[in-house]
VOGULO-922355 format. One record per residue (C-alpha): residue number from 1; chain; x negated, y, z negated. Coordinates in pm, whole numbers, padded with zeros to 5 digits. Each point is the difference from the previous one (the first is absolute). Example, Ala and Ser with C-alpha at 12.3 -4.5 7.8 and 13.67 -1.06 7.14 Angstrom:
ATOM     k   c       xx       yy       zz
ATOM     1   A   -01230   -00450   -00780
ATOM     2   A   -00137    00344    00066
! end
This chain:
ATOM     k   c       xx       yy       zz
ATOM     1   A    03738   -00050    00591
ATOM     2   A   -00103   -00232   -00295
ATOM     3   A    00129   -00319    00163
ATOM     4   A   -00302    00064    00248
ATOM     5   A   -00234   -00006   -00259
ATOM     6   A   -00088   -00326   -00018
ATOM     7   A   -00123   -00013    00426
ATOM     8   A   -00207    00334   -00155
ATOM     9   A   -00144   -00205   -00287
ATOM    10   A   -00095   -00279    00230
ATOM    11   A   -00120    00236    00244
ATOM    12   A   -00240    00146   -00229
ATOM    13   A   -00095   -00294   -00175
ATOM    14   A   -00056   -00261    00272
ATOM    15   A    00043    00159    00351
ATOM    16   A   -00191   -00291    00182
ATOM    17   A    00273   -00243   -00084
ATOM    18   A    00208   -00191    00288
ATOM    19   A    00348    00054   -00170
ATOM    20   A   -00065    00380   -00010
ATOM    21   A   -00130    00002    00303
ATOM    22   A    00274   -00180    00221
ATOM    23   A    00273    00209   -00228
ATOM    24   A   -00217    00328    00111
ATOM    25   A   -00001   -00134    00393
ATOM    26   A    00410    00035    00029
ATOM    27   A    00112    00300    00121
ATOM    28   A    00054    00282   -00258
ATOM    29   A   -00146   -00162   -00327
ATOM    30   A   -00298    00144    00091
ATOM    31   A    00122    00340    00025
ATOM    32   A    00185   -00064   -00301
ATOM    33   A   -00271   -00065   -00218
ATOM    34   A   -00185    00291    00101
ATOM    35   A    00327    00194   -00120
ATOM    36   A   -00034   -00175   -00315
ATOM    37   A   -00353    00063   -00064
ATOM    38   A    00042    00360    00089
ATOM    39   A    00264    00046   -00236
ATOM    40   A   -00205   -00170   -00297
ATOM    41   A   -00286    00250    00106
ATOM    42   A    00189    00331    00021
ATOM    43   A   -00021    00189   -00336
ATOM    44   A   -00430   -00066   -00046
ATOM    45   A    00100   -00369    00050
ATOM    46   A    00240    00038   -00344
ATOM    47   A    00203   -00315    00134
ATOM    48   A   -00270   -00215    00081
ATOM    49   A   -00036   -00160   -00332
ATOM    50   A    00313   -00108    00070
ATOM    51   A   -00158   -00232    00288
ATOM    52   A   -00286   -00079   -00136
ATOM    53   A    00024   -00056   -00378
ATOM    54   A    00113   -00356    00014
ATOM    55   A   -00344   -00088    00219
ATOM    56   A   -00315   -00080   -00164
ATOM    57   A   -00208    00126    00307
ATOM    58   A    00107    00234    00292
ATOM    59   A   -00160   -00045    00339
ATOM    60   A   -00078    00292    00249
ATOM    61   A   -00098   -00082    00318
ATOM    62   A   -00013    00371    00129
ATOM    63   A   -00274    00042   -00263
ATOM    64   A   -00136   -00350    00039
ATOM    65   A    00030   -00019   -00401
ATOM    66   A    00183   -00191   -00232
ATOM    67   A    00056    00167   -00358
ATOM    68   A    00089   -00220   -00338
ATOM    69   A    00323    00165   -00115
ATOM    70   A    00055    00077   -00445
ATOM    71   A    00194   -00372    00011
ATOM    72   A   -00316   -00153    00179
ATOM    73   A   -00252    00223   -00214
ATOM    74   A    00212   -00191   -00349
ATOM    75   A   -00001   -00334    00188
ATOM    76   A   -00389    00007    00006
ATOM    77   A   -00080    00151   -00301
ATOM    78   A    00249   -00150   -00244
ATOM    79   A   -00171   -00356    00084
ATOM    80   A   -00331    00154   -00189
ATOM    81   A   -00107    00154   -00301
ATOM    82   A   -00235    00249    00143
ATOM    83   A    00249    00273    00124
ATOM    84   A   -00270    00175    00250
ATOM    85   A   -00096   -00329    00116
ATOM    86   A    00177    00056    00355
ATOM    87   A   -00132    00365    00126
ATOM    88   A   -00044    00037    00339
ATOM    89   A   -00358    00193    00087
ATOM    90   A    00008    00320    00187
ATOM    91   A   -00220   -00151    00297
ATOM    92   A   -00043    00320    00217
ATOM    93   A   -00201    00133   -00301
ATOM    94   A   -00162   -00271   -00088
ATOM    95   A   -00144   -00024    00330
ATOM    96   A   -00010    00403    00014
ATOM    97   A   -00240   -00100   -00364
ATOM    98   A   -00211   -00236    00203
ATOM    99   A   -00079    00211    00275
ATOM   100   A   -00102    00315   -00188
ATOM   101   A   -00273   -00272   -00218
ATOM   102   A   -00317   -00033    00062
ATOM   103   A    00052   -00384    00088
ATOM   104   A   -00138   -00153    00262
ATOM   105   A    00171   -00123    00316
ATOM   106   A   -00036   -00369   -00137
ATOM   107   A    00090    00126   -00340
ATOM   108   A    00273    00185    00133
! end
């Protein structure tokens, strides 16, 4: 199965591309990367590093989220001194934070 991986990498890092997408389009390479994916997930997904270690960002369209990977995390923060300079806010609680004050609705 490791030969697939790189389709799986691409997969999860860029699915939108042409190339992918006219390789997924012929008959059984589509079916054929879901194999692969399913076998990186069995196990709580112990595999999956596997596919997506080499990628700096993984893209999930299911989810409609894209998530920086420990490579893409380094990339970023290795170009700066401040280490926590790159933290992604929790934005359901910020807004949850908002709502509960005493703001008003321009304020807000």
């Amino acid at each position: 199965m490791m030969r697939e991986a790189p389709v799986a990498e691409s997969f999860k890092g860029l699915p939108k591309n042409n190339a992918l997408i006219k390789f997924l389009s012929e008959e059984g390479n589509k079916s054929l990367l879901l194999k692969t994916e399913n076998f990186y997930m069995q196990n709580n997904s112990k595999e999956m590093p596997k596919a997506t270690d080499p990628l700096f960002f993984i893209i999930d369209e299911k989810a409609n989220s894209i998530e920086l990977t420990e490579k893409g995390l380094d990339l970023i923060s290795d170009s700066v001194e401040d280490i926590s300079f790159f933290i992604l806010p929790d934005v359901g609680s910020k807004i949850a934070d908002i709502e509960k004050s005493e703001l008003s609705d321009r304020e807000s």
